[in-house]
C-alpha positions, -999 to +999 in steps of 0.1 A: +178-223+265+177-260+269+158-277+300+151-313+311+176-336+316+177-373+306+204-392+324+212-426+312+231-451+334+230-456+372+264-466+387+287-445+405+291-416+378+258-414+378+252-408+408+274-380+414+255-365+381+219-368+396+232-352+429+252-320+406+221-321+386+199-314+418+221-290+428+214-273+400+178-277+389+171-242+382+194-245+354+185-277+342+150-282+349+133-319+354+161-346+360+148-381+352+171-413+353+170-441+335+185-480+337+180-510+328+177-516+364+152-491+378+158-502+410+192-488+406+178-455+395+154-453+425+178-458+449+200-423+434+169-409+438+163-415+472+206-402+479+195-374+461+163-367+481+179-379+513+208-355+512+182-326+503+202-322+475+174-303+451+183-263+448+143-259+443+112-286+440+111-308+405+107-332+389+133-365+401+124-396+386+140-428+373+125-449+346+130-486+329+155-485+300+173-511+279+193-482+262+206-503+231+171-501+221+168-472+202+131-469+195+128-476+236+153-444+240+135-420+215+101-430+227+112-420+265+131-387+250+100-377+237+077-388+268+099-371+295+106-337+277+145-339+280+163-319+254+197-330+267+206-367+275+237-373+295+247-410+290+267-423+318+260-457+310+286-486+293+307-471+268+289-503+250+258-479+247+267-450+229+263-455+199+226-469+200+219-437+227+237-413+201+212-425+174+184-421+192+191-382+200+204-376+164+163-390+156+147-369+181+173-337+178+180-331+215+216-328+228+238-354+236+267-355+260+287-390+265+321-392+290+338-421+269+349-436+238+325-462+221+334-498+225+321-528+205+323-558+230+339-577+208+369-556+198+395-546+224+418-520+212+407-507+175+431-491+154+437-455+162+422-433+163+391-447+178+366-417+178+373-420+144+358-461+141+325-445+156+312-416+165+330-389+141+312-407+114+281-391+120+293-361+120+284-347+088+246-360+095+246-343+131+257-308+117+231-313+090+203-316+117+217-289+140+218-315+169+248-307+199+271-335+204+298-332+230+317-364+232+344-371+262+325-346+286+342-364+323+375-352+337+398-379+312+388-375+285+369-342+293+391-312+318+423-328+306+411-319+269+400-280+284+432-284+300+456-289+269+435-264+248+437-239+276+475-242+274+475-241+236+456-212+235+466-193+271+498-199+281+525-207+246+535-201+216+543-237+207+538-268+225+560-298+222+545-320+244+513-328+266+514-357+293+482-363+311+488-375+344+465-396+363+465-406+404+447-424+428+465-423+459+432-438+475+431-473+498+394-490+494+404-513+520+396-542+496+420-565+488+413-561+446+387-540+430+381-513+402+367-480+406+345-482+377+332-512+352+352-536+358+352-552+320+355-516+307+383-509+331+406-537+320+394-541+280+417-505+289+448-525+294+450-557+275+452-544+238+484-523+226+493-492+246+487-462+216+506-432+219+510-397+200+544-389+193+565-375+169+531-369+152+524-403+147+511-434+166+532-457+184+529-486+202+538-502+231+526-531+257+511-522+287+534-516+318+568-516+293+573-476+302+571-458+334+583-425+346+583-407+378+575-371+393+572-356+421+536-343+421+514-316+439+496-334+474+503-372+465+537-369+463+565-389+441+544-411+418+554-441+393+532-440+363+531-464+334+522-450+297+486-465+290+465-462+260+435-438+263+403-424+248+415-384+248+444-390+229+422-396+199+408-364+199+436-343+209+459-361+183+439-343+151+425-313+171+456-296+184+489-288+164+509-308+191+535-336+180+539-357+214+505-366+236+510-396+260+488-409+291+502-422+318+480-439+350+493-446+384+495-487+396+503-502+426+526-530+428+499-551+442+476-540+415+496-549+383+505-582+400+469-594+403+466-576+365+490-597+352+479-632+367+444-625+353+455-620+322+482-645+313+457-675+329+432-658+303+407-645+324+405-613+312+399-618+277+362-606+263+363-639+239+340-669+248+348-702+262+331-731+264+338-753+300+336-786+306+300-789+316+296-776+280+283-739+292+299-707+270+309-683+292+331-651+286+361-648+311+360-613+313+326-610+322+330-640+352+358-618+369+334-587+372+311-612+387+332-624+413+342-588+420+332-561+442+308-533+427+325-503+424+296-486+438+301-504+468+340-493+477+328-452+483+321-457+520+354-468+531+373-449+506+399-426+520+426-409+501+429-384+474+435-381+434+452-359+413+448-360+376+466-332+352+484-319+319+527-319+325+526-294+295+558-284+275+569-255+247+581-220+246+568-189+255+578-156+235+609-177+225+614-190+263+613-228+279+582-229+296+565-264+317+536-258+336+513-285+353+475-280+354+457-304+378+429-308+395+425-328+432+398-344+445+387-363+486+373-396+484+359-389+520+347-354+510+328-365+476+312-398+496+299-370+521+285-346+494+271-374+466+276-411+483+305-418+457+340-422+458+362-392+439+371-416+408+331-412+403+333-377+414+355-365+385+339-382+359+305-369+371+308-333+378+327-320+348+295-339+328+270-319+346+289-286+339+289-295+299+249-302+306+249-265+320+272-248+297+245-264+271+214-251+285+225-218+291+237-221+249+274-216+261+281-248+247+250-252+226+267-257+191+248-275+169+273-301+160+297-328+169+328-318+189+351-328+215+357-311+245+390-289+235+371-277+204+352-258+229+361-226+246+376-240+282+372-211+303+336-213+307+335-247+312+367-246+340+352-220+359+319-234+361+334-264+375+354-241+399+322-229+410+304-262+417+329-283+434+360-291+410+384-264+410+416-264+393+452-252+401+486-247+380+516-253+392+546-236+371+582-242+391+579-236+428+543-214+420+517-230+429+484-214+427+448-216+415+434-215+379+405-185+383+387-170+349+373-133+346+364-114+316+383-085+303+367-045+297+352-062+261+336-093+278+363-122+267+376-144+287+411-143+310+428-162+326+426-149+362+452-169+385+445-165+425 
């Protein structure tokens, strides 16, 4: 059994993790935090210790850390104890924080894709430019990796294998869904990084289908459906970090993503990026200072951290998941909804924060107790998903499944020989 947990990064995410990881100390031992800012980190801690959020007494402390120096990284590894390291820092990190645990041997859990700052959009698929070339060396050293462990990528990966495995024969097509019915109140803001948020949107929109990539500009497609609590929804097919994993990892021909905009927000979107303010290339102004436009924008704009107070609304993110079924149509939606008002009350972040935070804290569990301590590289739906679902049922993220007018919720059990079942309520 694992203990000691080292989590790197301290924005919103991160602050829903240190609160789950309180939650759950007894599992996971001493929490410590770390950020290049450890003001940043001291000021979870105090959430955490202000909400009484520790399930017994521990160790809670934040530390110093420039994480893309990977001698600094091993050297606090080794000082604090931690034998897992959740990084919930930039996606610009993890390669330099994945080293560092690949030296030292201790687990390693990350929530995104790795991006080099200046590259927007590699060529597909983009695990593959990075991390899945360590692979080889991280089985060799018996070292856990679990890459994509937030809600997407992360559930909506447990999600698709769950359907592979659970409910058909065949599938034809997966279509992960993602909503934020929420209102902020501000007049234009992200709910995470802002420069990692739009690098998201101004390459080439990739998409799996007819087992092959295509490509498409962002905003050209949209669809439509009627979905469970937020109602009819528009979403536009986006480019995104699980369907690089899922693409090779499941025998399923067509796997799209598709995110829900406002009119207001595409609007804005699209000013920004035709006057060329959103591109990660530097320019020089007149005064003859370089700056990089994409980086001035997340400047001038709010913190996501700072929308979660006034955040009202909910999300709902799932799998629309199509095949047959002992030689039958079958479509079934599994989804997962989430309060901004009721995750600000519980952790002090919004739900966007929420979702990434707690499915990343169940992977650290499912870890320490050895569930999901493998001794290799994976992504999330090379892992069994019905530990990992109803551990997040049980700690504030459960999931439902909605198959034609049945609506009901996604429970697990274990059959007379100890295997897992789905158990629906």
């Amino acid at each position: 059994m694992k203990k000691n947990i080292l989590i790197i990064g301290a924005g919103g995410v991160a602050q829903v993790v240190a609160h789950k990881a309180a939650q759950n100390n007894d599992i996971l031992g001493d929490i410590h935090i770390a950020s290049r800012s450890v003001g940043k980190a001291q000021d979870i801690i105090a959430s955490v210790l202000e909400k009484g959020a520790l399930k017994q007494p521990g160790v809670l402390r934040a530390h110093a850390l420039d994480a893309l120096d990977i001698e600094a990284t091993k050297a606090l590894i080794r000082d604090t104890g931690a034998q897992i390291v959740l990084n919930v820092g930039s996606a610009f990190i993890n390669m330099s924080v994945l080293r560092a645990t690949i030296d030292t041997g201790v687990a390693y859990i990350d929530t995104a894709i790795h991006e080099d700052p200046a590259k927007v959009c590699e060529t597909p698929p983009w695990y593959g430019n990075y991390e899945w070339k360590h692979a080889d060396e991280i089985a060799q050293k018996g070292v856990t990796v679990i890459h994509g462990a937030g809600f997407d990528p992360g559930v909506v990966n447990a999600y698709a294998a769950l359907a592979v495995s659970d409910y058909f024969d065949h599938v034809d097509s997966i279509d992960i869904i993602d909503i934020n019915e929420g209102d902020h109140g501000r007049y234009f803001a992200t709910n995470f990084d802002p420069e990692i948020n739009f690098r998201e949107f101004t390459g080439q929109v990739y998409s799996w289908q007819d087992g092959a990539w295509q490509t498409n500009s962002m905003f050209e497609i949209s669809r439509t459906d009627d979905l469970p609590v937020v109602g009819p929804q528009t979403t536009y097919l986006s480019g995104h970090d699980e369907i690089h994993s899922l693409s090779r990892n499941l025998p399923v021909k067509n796997i799209r993503f598709w995110m829900g905009f406002g009119e207001h927000y595409i609007n804005v979107f699209n000013v920004l990026k035709n006057l060329g303010l959103l591109s990660e290339q530097p320019v020089t102004t007149a005064e003859g200072l370089e700056v990089v436009p994409l980086k001035v924008v997340k400047a001038v704009l709010p913190d996501p951290a700072s929308l979660a107070p006034d955040y009202v609304g909910t999300t709902c993110i799932g799998n629309l998941v199509k095949g047959t079924k002992d030689g039958q149509p079958r479509e079934i939606f599994i989804y997962q909804i989430s309060d901004h008002k009721q995750a600000y009350e519980e952790v002090g972040s919004q739900a966007i924060s929420y979702t990434a935070g707690v499915p990343a804290i169940a992977a650290a569990m499912l870890v320490a107790t050895g569930e999901w301590d493998i001794g290799r590289q994976a992504n999330v739906e090379e892992l069994p998903p019905h530990p990992f679902l109803d551990l997040l049922n049980r700690i504030g993220m459960p999931s439902r499944i909605r198959e034609g007018e049945d609506d009901r919720s996604l429970d697990f059990a274990h059959d007379a020989a100890g295997r897992w079942r789905v158990a629906e309520g």
